[in-house]
C-alpha positions in Angstrom: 25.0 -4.7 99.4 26.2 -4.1 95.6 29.1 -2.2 95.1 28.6 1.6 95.3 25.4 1.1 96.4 24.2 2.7 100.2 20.8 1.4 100.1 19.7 -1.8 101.8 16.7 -3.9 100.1 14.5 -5.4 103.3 11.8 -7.9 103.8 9.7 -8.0 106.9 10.7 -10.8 109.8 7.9 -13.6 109.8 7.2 -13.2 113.5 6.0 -16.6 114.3 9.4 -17.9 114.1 10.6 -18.7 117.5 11.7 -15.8 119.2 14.4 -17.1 121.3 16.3 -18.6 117.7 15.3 -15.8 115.7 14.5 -12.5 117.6 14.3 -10.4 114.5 11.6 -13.4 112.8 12.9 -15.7 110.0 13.3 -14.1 106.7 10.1 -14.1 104.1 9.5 -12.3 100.3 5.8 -12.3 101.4 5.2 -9.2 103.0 8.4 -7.0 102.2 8.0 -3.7 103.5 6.4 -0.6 101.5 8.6 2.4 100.1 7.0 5.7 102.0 6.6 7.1 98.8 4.5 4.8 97.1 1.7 5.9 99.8 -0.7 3.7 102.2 0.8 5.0 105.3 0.1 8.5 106.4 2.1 9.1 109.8 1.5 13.2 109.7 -0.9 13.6 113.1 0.6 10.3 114.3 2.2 10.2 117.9 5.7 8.9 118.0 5.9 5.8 119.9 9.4 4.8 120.0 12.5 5.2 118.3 15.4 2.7 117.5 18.6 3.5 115.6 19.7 -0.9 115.5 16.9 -2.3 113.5 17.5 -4.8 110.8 19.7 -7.7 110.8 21.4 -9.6 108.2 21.6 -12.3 110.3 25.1 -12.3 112.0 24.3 -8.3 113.3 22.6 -5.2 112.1 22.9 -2.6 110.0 21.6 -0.4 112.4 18.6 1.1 110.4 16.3 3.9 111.9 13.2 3.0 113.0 10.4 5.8 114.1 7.4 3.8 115.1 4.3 6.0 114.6 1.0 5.1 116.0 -2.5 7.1 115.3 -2.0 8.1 111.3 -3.3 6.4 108.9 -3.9 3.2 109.3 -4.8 4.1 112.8 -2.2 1.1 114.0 1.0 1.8 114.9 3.6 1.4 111.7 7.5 2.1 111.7 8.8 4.8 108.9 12.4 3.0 109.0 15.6 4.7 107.1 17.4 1.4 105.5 21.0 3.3 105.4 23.8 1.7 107.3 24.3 3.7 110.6 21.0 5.6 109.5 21.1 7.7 112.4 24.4 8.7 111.9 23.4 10.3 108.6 20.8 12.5 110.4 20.4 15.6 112.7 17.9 17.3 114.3 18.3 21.2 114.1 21.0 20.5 113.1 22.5 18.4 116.5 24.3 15.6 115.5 22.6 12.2 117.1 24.3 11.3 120.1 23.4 7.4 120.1 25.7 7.0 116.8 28.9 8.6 118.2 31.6 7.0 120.6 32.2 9.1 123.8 35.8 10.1 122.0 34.5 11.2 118.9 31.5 13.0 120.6 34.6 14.8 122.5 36.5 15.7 119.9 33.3 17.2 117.6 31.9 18.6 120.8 35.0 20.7 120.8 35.0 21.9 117.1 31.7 23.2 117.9 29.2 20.4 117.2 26.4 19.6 119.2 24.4 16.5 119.9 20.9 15.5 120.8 19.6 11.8 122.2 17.0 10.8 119.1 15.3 8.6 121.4 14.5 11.3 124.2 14.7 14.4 121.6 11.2 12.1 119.7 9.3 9.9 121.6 6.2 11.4 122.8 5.9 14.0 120.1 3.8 14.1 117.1 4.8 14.3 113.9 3.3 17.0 111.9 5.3 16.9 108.4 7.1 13.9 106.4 8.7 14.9 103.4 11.1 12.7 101.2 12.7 14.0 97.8 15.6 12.8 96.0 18.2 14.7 97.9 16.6 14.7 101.5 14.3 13.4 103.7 12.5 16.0 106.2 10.9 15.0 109.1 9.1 17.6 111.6 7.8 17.2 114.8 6.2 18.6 117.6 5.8 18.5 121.7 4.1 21.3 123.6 4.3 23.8 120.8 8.0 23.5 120.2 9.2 22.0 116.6 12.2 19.7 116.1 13.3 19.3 112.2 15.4 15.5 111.4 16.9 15.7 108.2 19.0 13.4 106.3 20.7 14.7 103.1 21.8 12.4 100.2 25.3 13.9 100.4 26.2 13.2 104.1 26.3 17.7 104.3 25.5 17.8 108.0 26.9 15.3 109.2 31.0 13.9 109.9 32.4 11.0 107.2 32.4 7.6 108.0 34.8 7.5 111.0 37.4 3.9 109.5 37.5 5.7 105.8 37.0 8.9 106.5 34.9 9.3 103.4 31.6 11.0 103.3 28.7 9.3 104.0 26.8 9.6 100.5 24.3 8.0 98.3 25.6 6.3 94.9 24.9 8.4 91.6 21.9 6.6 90.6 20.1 6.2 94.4 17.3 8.2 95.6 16.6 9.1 99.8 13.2 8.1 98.1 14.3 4.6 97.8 15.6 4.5 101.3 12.5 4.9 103.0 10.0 2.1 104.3 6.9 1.5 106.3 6.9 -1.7 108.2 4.5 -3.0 110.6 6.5 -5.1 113.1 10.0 -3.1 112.7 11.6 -7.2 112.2 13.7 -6.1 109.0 16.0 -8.6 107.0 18.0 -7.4 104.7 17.7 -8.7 101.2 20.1 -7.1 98.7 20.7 -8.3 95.2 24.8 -9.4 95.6 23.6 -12.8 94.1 22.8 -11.7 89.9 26.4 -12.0 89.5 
């Protein structure tokens, strides 16, 4: 990733790469995944399938992307609306309940006792539907619904909501010129490289 820069380019995982060698699929430029805003995927009506906060790999580990798989909009088949921030889910909340898969136990403790709260993103989502998907440069909104109750994800650009990076203690923020509508993908298998442009140097 370039200097000052929180986004992470991606390309899909060729899947007929032996799995054992390469669980997330070998690297390919053919099908890199779409930006959500640029449209051919509408997940609004879509039931939520399963959630992962560790997708993507760079080949040595993973920059723990979050993944929401989505199966019943449009295209009917299932697709992944995936966040390609570095500890994604650790950028987001859901009314406003920090997510408890990004947190150790001692930092849950200590922001449990200056009054956070935290939610499991995995049990919180799976099984509901997903009613409204909005993405602007500042914030990504996503809403969705189980047995008329409504849960809201959000993940602002400036890291509002949510505690600074926990080595640096900086804030978890985009870079002047990034938009959360850059940071958005669909992908079809959820097997993400990442592929950023460190090499025009």
């Amino acid at each position: 990733m370039s200097k000052g820069k929180s986004i992470h380019g991606c390309v899909e995982g060729d899947l007929t790469a032996d799995e054992d060698e390469y669980p997330h699929g070998l690297p390919t430029e053919i099908r890199p995944p779409k930006l959500f805003r640029d449209g051919g995927f509408e997940p609004r009506g879509g039931l939520v399938l399963a959630v992962k906060t560790p997708l993507g790999t760079y080949g040595m580990g993973g920059p723990g992307f979050l993944g929401i798989q989505v199966g019943g909009g449009r295209p009917h088949e299932p697709r992944w609306l995936v966040v390609t921030l570095w500890a994604a889910a650790g950028w987001a909340t859901i009314d406003g309940d920090l997510v408890s898969e990004e947190f150790f136990e001692c930092d849950r403790i200590a922001l449990a006792a200056a009054g956070r709260r935290f939610r499991s993103i995995t049990t919180a989502l799976t099984g509901t539907t997903l009613i409204a998907a909005d993405c602007s440069d500042d914030l990504l909104v996503l809403v969705f619904e189980r047995d008329g109750a409504r849960q809201r994800l959000e993940i602002w650009r400036d890291g509002r909501d949510v505690p600074p990076w926990r080595g640096s203690g900086q804030p978890r923020t985009l870079g002047p010129d990034e938009s959360m509508r850059d940071a958005v993908v669909v992908s079809e298998s959820g097997y993400l490289w990442t592929a950023d442009d460190d090499d025009d140097e």
